[in-house]
N, C-alpha and C positions, 0 to 999 in steps of 0.2 A: 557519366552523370551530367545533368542538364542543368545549370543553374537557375535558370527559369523556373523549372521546374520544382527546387529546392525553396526557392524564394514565394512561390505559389502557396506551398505548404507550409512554410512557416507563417504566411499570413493568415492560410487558414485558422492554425495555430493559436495564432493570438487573438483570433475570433473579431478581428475587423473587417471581416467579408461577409457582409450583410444577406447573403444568396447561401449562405452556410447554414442550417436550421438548427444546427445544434450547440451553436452559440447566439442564437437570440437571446434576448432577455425571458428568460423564467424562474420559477421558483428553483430556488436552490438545492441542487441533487441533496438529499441526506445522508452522510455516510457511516459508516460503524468503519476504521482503520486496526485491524487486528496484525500485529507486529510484534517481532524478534528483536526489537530495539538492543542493538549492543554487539550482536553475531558479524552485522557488516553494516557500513558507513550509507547502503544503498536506502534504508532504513529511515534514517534522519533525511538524508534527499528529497526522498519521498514527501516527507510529513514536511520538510522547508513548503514543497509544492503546493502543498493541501491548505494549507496556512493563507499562501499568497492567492490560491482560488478561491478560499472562502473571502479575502477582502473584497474580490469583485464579484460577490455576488454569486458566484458559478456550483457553490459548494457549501455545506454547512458541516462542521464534523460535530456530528452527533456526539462520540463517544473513541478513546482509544482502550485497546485491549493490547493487553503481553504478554506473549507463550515466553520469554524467557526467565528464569528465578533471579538474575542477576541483582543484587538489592539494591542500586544503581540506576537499572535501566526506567525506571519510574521518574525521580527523579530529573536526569536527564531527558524524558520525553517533555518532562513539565518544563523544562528551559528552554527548548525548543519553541514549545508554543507561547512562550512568554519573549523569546526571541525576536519573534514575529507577530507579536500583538493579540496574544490571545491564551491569555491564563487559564481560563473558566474552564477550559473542557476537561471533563472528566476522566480519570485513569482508572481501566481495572489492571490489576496484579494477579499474578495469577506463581506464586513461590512454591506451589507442588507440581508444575512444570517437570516431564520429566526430559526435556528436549532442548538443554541449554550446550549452543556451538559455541562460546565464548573463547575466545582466546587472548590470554593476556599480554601479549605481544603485540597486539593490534587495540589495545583497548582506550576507547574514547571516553568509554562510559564517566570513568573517573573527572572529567572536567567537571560533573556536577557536583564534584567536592572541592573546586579550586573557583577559577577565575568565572565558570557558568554557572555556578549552585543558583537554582531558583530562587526569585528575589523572595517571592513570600513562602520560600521553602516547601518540602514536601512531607508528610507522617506519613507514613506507610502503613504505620499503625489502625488509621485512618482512611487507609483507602480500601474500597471495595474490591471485592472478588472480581476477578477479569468475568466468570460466569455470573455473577449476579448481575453483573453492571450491562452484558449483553442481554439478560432477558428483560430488565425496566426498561434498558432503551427500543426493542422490541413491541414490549408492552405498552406503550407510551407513544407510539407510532402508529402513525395513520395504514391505514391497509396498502401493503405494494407501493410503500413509500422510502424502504432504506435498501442502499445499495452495503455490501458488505465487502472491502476489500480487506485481504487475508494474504500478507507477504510474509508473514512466518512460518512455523509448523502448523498443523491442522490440531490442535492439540484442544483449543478454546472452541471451535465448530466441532468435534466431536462433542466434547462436555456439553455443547448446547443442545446437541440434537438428542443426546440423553439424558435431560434432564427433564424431571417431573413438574406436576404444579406445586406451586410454594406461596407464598406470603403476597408475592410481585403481580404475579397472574395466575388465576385457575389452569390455564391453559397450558400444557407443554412444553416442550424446546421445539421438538419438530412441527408440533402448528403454528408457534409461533413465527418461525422462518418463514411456513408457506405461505401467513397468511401476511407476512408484516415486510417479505425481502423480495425487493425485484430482480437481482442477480448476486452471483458472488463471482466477484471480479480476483483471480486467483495467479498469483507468483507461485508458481510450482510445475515442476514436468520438464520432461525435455523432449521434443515431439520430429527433432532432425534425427538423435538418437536413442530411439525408442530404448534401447537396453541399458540406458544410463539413470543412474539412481541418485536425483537432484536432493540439493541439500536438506528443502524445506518438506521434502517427503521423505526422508530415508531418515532424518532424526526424528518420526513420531510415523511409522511408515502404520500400525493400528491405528489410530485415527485417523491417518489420509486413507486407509480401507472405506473405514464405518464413515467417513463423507463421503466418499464418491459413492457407497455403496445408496446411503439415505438421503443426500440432501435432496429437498425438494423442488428448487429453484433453476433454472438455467445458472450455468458455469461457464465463466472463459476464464481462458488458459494463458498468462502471457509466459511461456517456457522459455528454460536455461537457455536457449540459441537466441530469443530475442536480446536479452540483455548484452550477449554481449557481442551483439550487433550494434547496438546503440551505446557509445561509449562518451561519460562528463566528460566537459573537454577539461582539460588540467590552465587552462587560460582564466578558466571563469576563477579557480580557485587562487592563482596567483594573480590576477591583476584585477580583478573584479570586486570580487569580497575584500573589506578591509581587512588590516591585522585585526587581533581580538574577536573576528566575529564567530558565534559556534559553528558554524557548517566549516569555514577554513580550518582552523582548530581540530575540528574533529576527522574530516578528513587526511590532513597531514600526520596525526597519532595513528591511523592504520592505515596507509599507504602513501607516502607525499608524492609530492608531483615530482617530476613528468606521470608516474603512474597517472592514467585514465580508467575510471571504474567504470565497469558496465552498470550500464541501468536497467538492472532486474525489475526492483519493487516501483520506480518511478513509471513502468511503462501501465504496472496493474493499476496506480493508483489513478494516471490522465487516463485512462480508456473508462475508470470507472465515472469518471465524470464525463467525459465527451464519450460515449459509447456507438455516438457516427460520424467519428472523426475520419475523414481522411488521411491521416496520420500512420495507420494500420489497415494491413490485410484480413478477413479471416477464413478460417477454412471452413468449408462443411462441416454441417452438422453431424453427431458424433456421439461414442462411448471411450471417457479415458477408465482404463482399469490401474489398477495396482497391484506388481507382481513383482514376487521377489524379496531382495532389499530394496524398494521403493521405484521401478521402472514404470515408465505412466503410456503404454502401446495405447494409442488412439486406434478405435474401429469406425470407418463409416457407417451413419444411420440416419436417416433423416428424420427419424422420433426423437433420437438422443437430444441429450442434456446439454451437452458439452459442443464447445467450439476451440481453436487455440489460432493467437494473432501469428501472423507474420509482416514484413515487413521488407521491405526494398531497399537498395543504396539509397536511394532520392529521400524515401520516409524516415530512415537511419540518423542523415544527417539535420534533417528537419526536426527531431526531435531532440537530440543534444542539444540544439542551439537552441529550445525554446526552451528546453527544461536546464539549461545554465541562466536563461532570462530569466525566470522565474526564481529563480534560487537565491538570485541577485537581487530582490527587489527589497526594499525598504519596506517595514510596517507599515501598512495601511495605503502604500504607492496605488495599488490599483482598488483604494476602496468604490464599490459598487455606491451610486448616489441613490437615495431613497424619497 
């Protein structure tokens, strides 16, 4: 491994190489973040990220969505974005979920009942449908303008692509996607070992069918091997993060350090926003099926839908250290000047 090289890529990274086109200044990706909040710690990471790119500009999160029932995980996402300076965005719930991996051995979620509970609290009562909240925001969307990342079960993109017109828009779930989503940026698969049956598919492995089978959009794949290629560094969490803050907290309640977690959902979430990052590989164009208990065989096709990242030692290490920078950053640290 080359350190140059390393060093290269992290700048790219931070989008201070002006010769990079996908960190210039533009309007802000749109995104829809559909999440398992509460299953793994990789979850919260993620959305720490999404948080600190929407202060600079890079990213707007339209909307979060939750395959898990946990009555918690709502809650807890809302302290998150209250964490890092941004209350307002909207929570759908989604508690007929049939695809909850929780385990209470590892559970963070409960910090929203202690020392994280959301300062202006959360009703649940009060919160909308994970599905209705995806097709207003849908509906409400300029055409080929939201990117959808989807690090949970497929359980809330099933529901979308079957649902009719209602009250929100005339219009469908599935015209809505086609006509309102420029991709869907997807945590699921494993594409080294095609006969493994990854977690975010195999707990709602019918609705990971009925999307692959209907979505209408381009798909990529960040699969089970990338993550855990790309592993937090357990430094950022001990010397970096203060005591008290939720990302340390919550990582230490399901696995403390030295444990280093793989970055599953962190990798779908930055490709969804930089999508010609140098950062990642991707392969030809393609068809993932679903076979089994939830195995995702890629076929070459050059019409296909689907693509899935890979990634080098050099991009490996370039990404843990920017997505520990980022994790790290103070509210509002990189807010975008206007």
């Amino acid at each position: 491994m080359r350190l140059h090289h390393i060093v290269l890529l992290f700048t790219l990274a931070l989008g201070v190489c002006a010769s990079a086109p996908v960190f210039a200044a533009s309007e802000p990706v749109k995104l829809i973040f559909d999440t398992d909040m509460g299953n793994d710690v990789d979850d919260a990471l993620a959305l720490a990220i999404l948080n600190t790119l929407q202060d600079e500009g890079k990213c707007e999160i339209l909307a979060i969505t939750l395959t898990i029932p946990h009555k918690l995980a709502a809650p807890y996402t809302q302290a998150i974005n209250e964490a890092y300076g941004h209350p307002g965005i909207p929570i759908g719930i989604n508690p007929n979920s049939p695809a909850e991996g929780f385990r209470k051995e590892r559970d963070f979620l409960s910090l929203a009942e202690g020392a994280h509970a959301p300062r202006g609290g959360f009703d649940a009562a009060k919160a909308p449908g994970a599905l209705r909240l995806l097709r207003k925001t849908l509906a409400d969307a300029k055409p080929g303008s939201v990117v959808i990342v989807q690090v949970g079960m497929f359980t809330n993109m099933a529901d979308l692509l079957k649902s009719g017109s209602d009250d929100i828009s005339p219009k469908d779930g599935m015209t809505l996607v086609k006509e309102k989503v420029r991709f869907l940026s997807l945590m699921a698969g494993n594409f080294k070992d095609q006969k493994y049956a990854e977690f975010n598919v195999k707990l709602d492995v019918p609705a990971a069918r009925h999307v692959v089978a209907h979505w209408p959009t381009p798909r990529v794949w960040s699969g089970f091997e990338i993550g855990k290629a790309v592993l937090f560094p357990a430094k950022c969490i001990d010397e970096t993060l203060p005591p008290g803050h939720i990302i340390r907290d919550s990582y230490q309640r399901y696995i403390p350090t030295p444990h280093e977690r793989p970055c599953w959902d962190l990798t779908s979430a930055w490709y969804a926003v930089f999508p010609d990052s140098a950062l990642f590989g991707k392969s030809e164009k393609g068809c993932v099926s679903i076979v089994g208990k939830g195995a995702t065989p890629f076929t070459a096709d050059a019409t296909g839908p689907d693509i899935y990242l890979t990634v080098t030692g050099e991009q490996s290490e370039a990404l843990r250290n920017i997505f520990a920078e980022r994790v790290s950053r103070k509210p509002g640290a990189g807010k975008a000047k206007r």
